[in-house]
BALOGU-745371 format. One record per residue (C-alpha): residue number from 0; residue in one letter; x, y, z. Coordinates in pm, 1 decimal, padded with zeros to 6 digits. Example, Ala and Ser with C-alpha at 12.3 -4.5 7.8 and 13.67 -1.06 7.14 Angstrom:
2
@k:0&r:A&x:01230.0&y:-00450.0&z:00780.0 .
@k:1&r:S&x:01367.0&y:-00106.0&z:00714.0 .
END
This chain:
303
@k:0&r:X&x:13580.0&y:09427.0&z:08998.7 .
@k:1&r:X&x:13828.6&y:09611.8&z:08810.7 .
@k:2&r:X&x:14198.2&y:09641.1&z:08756.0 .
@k:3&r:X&x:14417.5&y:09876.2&z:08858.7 .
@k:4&r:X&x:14628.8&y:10061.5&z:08534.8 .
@k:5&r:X&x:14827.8&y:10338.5&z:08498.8 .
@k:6&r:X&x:14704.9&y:10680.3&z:08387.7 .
@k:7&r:X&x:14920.0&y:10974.5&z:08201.6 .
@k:8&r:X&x:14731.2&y:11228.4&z:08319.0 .
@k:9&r:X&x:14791.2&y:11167.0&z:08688.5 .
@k:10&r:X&x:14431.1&y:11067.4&z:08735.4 .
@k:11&r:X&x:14323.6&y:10710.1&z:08861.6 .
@k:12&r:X&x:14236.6&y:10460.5&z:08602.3 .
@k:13&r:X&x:14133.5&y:10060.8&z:08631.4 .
@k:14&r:X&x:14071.8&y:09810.5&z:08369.4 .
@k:15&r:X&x:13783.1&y:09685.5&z:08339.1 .
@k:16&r:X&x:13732.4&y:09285.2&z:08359.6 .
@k:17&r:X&x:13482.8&y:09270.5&z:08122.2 .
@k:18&r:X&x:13667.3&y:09490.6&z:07821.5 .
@k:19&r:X&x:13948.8&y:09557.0&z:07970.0 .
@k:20&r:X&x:13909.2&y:09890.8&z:07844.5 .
@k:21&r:X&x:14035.6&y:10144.5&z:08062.3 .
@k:22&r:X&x:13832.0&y:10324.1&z:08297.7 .
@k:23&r:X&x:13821.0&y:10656.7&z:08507.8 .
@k:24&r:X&x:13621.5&y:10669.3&z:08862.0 .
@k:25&r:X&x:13447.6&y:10990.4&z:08876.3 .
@k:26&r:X&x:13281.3&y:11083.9&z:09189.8 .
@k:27&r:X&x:12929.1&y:11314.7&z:09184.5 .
@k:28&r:X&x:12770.3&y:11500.6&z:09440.2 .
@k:29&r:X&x:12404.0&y:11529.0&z:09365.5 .
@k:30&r:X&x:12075.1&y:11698.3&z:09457.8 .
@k:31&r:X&x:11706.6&y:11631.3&z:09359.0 .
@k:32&r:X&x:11340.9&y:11655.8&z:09421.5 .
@k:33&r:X&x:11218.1&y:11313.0&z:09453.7 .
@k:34&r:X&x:10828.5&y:11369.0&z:09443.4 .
@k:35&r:X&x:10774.3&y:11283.8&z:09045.9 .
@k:36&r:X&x:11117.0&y:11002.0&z:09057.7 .
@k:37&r:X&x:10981.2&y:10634.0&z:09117.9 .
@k:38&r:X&x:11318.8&y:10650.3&z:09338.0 .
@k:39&r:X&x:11705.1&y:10633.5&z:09239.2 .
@k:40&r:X&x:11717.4&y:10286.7&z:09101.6 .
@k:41&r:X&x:11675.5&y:10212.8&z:08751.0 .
@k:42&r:X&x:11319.7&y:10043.7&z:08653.8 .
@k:43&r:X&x:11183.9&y:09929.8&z:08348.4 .
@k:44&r:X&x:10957.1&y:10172.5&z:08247.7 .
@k:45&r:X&x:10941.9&y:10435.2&z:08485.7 .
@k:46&r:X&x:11094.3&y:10764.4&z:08599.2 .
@k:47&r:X&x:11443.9&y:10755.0&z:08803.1 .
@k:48&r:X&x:11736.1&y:10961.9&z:08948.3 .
@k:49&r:X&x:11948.7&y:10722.9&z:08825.7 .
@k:50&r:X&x:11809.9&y:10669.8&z:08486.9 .
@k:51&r:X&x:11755.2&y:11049.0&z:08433.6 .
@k:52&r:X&x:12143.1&y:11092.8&z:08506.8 .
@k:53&r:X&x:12290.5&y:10765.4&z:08296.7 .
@k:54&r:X&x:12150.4&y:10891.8&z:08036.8 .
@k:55&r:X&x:12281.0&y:11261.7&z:08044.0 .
@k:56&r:X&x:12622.9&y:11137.3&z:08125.9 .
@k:57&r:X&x:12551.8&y:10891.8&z:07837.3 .
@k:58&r:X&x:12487.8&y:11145.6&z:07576.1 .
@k:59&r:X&x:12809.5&y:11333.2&z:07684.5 .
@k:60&r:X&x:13051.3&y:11057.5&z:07663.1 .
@k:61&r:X&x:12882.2&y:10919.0&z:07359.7 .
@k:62&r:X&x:12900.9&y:10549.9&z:07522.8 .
@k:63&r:X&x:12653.1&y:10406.8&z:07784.1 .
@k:64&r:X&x:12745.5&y:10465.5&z:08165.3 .
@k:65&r:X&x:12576.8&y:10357.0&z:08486.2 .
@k:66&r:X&x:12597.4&y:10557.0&z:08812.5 .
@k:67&r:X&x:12592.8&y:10404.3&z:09175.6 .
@k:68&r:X&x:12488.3&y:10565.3&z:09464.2 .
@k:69&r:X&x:12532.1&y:10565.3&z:09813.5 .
@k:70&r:X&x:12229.1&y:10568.5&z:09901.4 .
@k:71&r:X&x:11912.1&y:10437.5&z:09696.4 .
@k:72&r:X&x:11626.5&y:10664.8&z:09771.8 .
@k:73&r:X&x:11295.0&y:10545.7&z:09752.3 .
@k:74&r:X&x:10993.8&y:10739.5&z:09566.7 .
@k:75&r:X&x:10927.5&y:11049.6&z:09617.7 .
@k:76&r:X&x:11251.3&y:11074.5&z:09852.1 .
@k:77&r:X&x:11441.8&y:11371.5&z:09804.9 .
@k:78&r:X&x:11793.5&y:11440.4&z:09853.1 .
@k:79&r:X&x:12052.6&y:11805.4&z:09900.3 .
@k:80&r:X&x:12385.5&y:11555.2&z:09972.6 .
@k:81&r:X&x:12323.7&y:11239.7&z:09724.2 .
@k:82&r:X&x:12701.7&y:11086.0&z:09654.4 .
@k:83&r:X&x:12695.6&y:10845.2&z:09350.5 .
@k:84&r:X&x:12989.6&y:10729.0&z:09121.1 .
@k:85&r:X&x:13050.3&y:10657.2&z:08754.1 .
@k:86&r:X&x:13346.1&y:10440.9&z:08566.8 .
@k:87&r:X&x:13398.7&y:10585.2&z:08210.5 .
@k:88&r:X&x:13612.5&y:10484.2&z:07940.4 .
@k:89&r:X&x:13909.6&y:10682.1&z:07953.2 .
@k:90&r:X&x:13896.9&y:10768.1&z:07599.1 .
@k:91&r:X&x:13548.3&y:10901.8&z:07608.8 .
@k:92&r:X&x:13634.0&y:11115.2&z:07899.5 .
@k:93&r:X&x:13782.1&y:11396.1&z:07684.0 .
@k:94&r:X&x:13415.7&y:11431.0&z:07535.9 .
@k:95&r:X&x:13335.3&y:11597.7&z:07854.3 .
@k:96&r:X&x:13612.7&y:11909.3&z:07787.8 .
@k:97&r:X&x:13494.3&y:12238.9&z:07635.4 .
@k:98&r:X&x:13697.2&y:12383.0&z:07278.0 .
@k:99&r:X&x:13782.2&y:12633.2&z:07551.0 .
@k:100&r:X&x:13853.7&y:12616.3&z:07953.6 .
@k:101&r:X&x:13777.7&y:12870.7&z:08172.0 .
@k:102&r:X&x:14024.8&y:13024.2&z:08422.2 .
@k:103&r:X&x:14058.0&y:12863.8&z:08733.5 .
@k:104&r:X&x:13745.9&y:12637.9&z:08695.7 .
@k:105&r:X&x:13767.5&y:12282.9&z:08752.5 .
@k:106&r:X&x:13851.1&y:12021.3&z:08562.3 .
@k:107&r:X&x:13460.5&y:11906.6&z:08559.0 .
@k:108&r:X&x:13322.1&y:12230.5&z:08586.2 .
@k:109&r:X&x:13222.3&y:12234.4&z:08195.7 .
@k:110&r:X&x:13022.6&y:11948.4&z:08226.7 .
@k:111&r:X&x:12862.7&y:12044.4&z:08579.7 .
@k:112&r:X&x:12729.5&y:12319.4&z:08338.6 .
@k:113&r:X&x:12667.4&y:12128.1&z:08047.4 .
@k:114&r:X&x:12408.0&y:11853.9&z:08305.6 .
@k:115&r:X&x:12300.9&y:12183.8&z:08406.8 .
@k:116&r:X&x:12181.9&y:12268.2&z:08114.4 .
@k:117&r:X&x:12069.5&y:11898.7&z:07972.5 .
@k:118&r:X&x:11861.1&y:11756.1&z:08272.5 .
@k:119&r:X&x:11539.3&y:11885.8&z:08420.5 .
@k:120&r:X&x:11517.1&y:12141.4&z:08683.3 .
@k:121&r:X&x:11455.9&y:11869.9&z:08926.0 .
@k:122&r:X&x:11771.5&y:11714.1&z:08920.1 .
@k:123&r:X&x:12101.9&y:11866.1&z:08971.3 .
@k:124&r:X&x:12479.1&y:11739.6&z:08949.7 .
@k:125&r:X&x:12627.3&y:11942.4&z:09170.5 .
@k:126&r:X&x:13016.0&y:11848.1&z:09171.7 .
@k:127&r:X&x:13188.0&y:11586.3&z:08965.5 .
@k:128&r:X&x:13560.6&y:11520.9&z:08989.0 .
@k:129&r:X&x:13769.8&y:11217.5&z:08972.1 .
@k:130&r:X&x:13759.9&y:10974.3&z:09242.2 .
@k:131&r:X&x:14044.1&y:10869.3&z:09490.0 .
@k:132&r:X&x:14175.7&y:10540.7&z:09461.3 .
@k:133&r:X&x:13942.1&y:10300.7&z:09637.1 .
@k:134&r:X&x:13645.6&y:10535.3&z:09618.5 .
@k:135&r:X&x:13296.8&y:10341.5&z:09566.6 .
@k:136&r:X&x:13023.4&y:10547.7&z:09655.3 .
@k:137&r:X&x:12838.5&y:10320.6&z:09811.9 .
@k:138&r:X&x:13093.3&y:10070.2&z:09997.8 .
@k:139&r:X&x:13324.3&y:10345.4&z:10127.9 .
@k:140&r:X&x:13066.0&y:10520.8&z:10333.7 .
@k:141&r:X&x:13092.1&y:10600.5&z:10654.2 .
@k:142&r:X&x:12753.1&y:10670.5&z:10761.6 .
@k:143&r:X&x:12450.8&y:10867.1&z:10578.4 .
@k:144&r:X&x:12230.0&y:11134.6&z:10727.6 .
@k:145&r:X&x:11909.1&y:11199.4&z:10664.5 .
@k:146&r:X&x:11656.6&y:11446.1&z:10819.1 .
@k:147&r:X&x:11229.5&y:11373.5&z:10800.1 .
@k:148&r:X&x:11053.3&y:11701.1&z:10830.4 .
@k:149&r:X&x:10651.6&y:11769.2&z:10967.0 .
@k:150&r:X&x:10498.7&y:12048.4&z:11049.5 .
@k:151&r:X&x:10160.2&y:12054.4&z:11279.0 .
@k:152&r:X&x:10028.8&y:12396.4&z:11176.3 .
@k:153&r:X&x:09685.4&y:12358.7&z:11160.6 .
@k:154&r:X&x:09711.1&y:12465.9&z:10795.2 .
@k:155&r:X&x:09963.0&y:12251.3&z:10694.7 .
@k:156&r:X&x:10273.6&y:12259.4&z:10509.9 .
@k:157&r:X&x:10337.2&y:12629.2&z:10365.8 .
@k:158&r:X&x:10309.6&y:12653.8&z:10020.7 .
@k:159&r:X&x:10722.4&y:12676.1&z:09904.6 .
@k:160&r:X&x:10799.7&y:12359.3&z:10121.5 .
@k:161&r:X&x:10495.7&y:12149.0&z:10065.0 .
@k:162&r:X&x:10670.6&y:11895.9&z:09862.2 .
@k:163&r:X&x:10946.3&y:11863.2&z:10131.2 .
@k:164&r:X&x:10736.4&y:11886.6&z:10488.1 .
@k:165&r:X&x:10503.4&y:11619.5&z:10572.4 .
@k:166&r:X&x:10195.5&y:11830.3&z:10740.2 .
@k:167&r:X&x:10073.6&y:11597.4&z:11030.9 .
@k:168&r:X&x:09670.9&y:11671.1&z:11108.3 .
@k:169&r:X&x:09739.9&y:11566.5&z:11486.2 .
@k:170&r:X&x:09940.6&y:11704.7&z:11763.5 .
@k:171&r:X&x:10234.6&y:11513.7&z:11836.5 .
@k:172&r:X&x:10413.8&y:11504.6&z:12229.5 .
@k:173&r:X&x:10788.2&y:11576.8&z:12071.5 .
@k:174&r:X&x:10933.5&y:11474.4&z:12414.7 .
@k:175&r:X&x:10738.7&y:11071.6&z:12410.7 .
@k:176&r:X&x:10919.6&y:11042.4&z:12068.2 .
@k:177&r:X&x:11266.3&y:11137.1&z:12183.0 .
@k:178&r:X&x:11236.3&y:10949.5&z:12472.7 .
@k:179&r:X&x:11201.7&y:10639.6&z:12212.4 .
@k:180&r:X&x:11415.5&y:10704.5&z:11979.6 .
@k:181&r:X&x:11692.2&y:10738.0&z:12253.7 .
@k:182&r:X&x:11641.7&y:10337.0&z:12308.7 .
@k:183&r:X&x:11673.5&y:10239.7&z:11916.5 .
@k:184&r:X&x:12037.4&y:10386.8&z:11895.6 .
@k:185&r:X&x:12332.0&y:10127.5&z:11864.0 .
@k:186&r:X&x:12406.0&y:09837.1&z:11664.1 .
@k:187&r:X&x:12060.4&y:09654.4&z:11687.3 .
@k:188&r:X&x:11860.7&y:09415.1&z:11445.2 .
@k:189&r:X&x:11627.2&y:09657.5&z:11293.8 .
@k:190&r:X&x:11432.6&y:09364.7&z:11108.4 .
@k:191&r:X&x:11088.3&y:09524.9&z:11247.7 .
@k:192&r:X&x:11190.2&y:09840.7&z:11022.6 .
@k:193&r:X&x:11324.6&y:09717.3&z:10691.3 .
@k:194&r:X&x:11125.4&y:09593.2&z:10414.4 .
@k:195&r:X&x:11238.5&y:09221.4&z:10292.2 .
@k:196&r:X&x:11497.4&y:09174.4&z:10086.6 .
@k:197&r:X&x:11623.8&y:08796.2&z:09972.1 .
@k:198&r:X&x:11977.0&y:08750.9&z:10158.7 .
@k:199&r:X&x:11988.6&y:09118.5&z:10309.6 .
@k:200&r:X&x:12081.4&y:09158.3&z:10691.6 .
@k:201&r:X&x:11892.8&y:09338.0&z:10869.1 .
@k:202&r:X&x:12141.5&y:09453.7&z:11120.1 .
@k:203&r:X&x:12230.1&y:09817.6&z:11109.4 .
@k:204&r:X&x:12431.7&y:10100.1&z:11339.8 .
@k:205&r:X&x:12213.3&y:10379.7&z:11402.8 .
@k:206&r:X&x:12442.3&y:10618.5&z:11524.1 .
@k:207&r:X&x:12161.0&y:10940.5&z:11595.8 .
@k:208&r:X&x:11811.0&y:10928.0&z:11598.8 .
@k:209&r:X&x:11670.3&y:11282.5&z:11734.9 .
@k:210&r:X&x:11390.4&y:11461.0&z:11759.8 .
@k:211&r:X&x:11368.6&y:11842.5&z:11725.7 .
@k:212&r:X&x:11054.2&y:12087.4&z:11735.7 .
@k:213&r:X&x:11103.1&y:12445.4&z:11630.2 .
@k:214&r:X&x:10765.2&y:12617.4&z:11688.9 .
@k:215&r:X&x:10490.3&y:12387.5&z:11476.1 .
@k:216&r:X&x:10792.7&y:12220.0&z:11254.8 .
@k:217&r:X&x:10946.3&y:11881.6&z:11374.3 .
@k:218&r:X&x:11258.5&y:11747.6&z:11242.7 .
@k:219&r:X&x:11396.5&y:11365.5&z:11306.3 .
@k:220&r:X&x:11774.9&y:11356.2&z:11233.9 .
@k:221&r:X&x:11855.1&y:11013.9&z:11138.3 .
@k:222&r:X&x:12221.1&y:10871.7&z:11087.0 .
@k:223&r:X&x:12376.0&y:10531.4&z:11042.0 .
@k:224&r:X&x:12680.6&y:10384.9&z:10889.3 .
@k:225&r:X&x:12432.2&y:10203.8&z:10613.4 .
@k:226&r:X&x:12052.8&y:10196.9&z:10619.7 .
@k:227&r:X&x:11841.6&y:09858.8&z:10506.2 .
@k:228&r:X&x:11534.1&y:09928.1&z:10236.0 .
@k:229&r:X&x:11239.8&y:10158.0&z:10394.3 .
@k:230&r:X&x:11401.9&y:10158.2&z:10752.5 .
@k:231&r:X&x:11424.9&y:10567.6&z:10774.3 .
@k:232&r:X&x:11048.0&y:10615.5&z:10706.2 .
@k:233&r:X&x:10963.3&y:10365.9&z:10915.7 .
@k:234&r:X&x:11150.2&y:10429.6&z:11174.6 .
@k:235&r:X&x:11022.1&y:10793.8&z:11181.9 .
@k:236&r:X&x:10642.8&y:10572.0&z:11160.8 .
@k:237&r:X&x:10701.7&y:10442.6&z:11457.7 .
@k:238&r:X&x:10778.3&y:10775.0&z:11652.5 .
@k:239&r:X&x:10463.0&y:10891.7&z:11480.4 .
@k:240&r:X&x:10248.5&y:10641.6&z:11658.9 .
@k:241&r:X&x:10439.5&y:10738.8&z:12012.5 .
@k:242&r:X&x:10421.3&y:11086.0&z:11944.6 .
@k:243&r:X&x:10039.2&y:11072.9&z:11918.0 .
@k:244&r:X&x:10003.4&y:10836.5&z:12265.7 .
@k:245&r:X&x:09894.3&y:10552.6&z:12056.8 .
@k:246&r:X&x:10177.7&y:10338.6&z:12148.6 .
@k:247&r:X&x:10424.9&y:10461.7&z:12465.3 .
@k:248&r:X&x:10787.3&y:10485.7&z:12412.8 .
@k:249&r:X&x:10873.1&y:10116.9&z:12557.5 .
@k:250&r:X&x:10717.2&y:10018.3&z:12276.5 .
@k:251&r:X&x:10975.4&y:10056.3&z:12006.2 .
@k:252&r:X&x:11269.1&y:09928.3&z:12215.4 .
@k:253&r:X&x:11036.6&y:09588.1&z:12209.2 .
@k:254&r:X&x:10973.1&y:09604.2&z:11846.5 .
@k:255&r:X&x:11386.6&y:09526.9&z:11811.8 .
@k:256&r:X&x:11272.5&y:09145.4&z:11924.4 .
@k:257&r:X&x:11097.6&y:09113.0&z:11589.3 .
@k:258&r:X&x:11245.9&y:08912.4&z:11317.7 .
@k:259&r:X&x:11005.8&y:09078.1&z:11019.6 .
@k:260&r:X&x:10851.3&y:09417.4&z:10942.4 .
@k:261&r:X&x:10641.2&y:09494.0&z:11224.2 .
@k:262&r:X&x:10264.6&y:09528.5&z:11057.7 .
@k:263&r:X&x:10145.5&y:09740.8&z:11429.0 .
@k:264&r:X&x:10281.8&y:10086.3&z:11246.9 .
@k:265&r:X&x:10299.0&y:10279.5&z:10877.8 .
@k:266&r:X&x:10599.4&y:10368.6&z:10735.9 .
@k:267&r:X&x:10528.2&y:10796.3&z:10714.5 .
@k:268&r:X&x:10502.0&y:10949.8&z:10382.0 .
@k:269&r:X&x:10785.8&y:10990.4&z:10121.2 .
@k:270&r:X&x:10754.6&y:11331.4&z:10115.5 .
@k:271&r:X&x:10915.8&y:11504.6&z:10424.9 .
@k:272&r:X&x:11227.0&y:11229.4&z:10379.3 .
@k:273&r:X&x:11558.4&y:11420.6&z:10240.9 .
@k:274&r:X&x:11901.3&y:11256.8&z:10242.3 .
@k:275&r:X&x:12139.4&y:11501.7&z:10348.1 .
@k:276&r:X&x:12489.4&y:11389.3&z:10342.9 .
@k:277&r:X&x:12700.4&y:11110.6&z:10332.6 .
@k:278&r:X&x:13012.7&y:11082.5&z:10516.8 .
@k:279&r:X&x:13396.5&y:10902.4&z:10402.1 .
@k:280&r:X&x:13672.5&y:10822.1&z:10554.5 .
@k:281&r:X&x:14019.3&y:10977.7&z:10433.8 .
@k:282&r:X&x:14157.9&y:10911.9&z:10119.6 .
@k:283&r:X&x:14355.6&y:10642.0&z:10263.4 .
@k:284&r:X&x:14134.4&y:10463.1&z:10423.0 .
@k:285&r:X&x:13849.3&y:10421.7&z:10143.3 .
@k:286&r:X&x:13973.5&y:10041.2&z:10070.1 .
@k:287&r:X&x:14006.8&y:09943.2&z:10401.0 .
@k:288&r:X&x:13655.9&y:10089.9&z:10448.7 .
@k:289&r:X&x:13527.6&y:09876.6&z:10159.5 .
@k:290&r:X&x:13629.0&y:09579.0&z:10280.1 .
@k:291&r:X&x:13473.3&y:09609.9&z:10638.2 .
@k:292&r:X&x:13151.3&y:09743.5&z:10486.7 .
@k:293&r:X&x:13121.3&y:09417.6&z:10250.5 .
@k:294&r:X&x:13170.5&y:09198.2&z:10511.3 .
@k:295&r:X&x:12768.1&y:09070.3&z:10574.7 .
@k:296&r:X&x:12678.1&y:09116.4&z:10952.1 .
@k:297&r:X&x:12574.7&y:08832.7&z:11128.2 .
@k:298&r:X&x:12363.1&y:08840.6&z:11458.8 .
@k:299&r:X&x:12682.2&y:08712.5&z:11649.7 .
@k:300&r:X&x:12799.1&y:09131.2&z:11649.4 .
@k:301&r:X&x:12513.7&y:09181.7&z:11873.8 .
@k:302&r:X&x:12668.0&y:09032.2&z:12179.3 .
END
């Protein structure tokens, strides 16, 4: 929790509890291939978003910094719309500036270059600038979209988008699968399609869930204000199994009844997962958000 301070440079600044050293709330927009990341979180050991970034941003503000997200991605997930945020000491902030400034860029635009130029080609900061009071990348979200991609070309995936298409070997009735996905939308218990988590509801508002063919590509659009851990893939699992006539679309309004991860489907592969985008209210409106979104859902919302 920090503590609001005052900042000469017209920026926003809080104290932090711990230190009480002042801090600055930068906000990043960010975009990477997830197929060699063990996922956004941080782990002991292994290969992550989140890792690959702290330490970047660490070696540029010469002190150590941790990034949240809104959204944590799992392996091999990628992302074109990831929003994350970072607090950094106010006096290590100037460490990001350039001996010179270019006209007219940004205040962050040196060290979108800079990343640029430190982290591997498969992750990119995108934006950075400072954050509007209230901002938390995570809590102030609105809703996050996501889109899972197939293709059923009999020869699979082409070559340029084989790390981002899932190639499915059987055909798949696009029509069964909408018609299902039309009775998961709404505020529902989606405990059937989230992995466990220790004190984690379960209880979700999925505000789109559609399916599009274009020719031998599928898409599944898939928004909601917050997601729980694995539901998006196996949400999309589900519609798999319909798709094929293995299951018929009645089925997944019946797998809401569940009170664990239903063990009749597979999640689908990481692969053809991207999150897209992440949506925030106005500027001020991002506490007020917070506040709802902390507020654990019960199963009394449900009516």
């Amino acid at each position: 929790m920090n503590m609001p301070a005052t900042d000469s440079g017209g920026g926003h600044v809080s104290l932090s509890r711990r230190s009480a050293r002042p801090v600055i709330r930068l906000r990043l927009d960010i975009a990477y291939d997830g197929t060699h990341f063990a996922g956004w979180a941080t782990q002991a050991g292994q290969r992550t978003v989140a890792g690959t970034v702290d330490d970047a941003l660490s070696t540029v503000f010469r002190t150590p910094v941790l990034t949240r997200a809104a959204g944590r991605t799992d392996s091999g997930v990628h992302a074109t719309g990831q929003v994350a945020h970072v607090d950094v000491p106010a006096d290590a902030v100037p460490h990001a500036y350039p001996r010179t400034v270019r006209a007219g860029e940004a205040e962050f635009g040196p060290l979108v270059r800079r990343l640029g130029r430190m982290l591997t080609e498969d992750v990119r900061v995108r934006e950075i600038r400072r954050a509007a009071p209230g901002f938390d990348a995570r809590f102030s979200a609105l809703r996050r979209h996501y889109v899972y991609r197939l293709t059923t070309a009999p020869y699979g995936a082409e070559p340029a988008e084989a790390r981002y298409v899932t190639a499915w070997p059987r055909p798949l009735d696009v029509d069964a699968m909408a018609d299902a996905a039309h009775n998961l939308v709404g505020l529902k218990d989606f405990a059937a399609f989230c992995r466990h988590r220790d004190g984690a509801t379960t209880i979700r508002e999925l505000q789109r869930l559609d399916c599009v063919r274009d020719g031998d590509r599928i898409s599944v659009h898939v928004s909601a204000d917050a997601f729980c851990w694995n539901m998006v893939r196996s949400l999309v699992g589900a519609l798999l199994a319909v798709g094929e006539h293995r299951r018929d679309p009645a089925w997944c309004a019946a797998l809401l009844e569940a009170t664990q991860r239903s063990s009749d489907f597979a999640a689908a592969p990481a692969r053809g997962l991207t999150l897209v985008g992440v949506d925030y209210p106005a500027d001020e409106d991002l506490a007020a958000r917070t506040v709802v979104t902390r507020d654990l859902r019960s199963a009394d919302e449900l009516g």
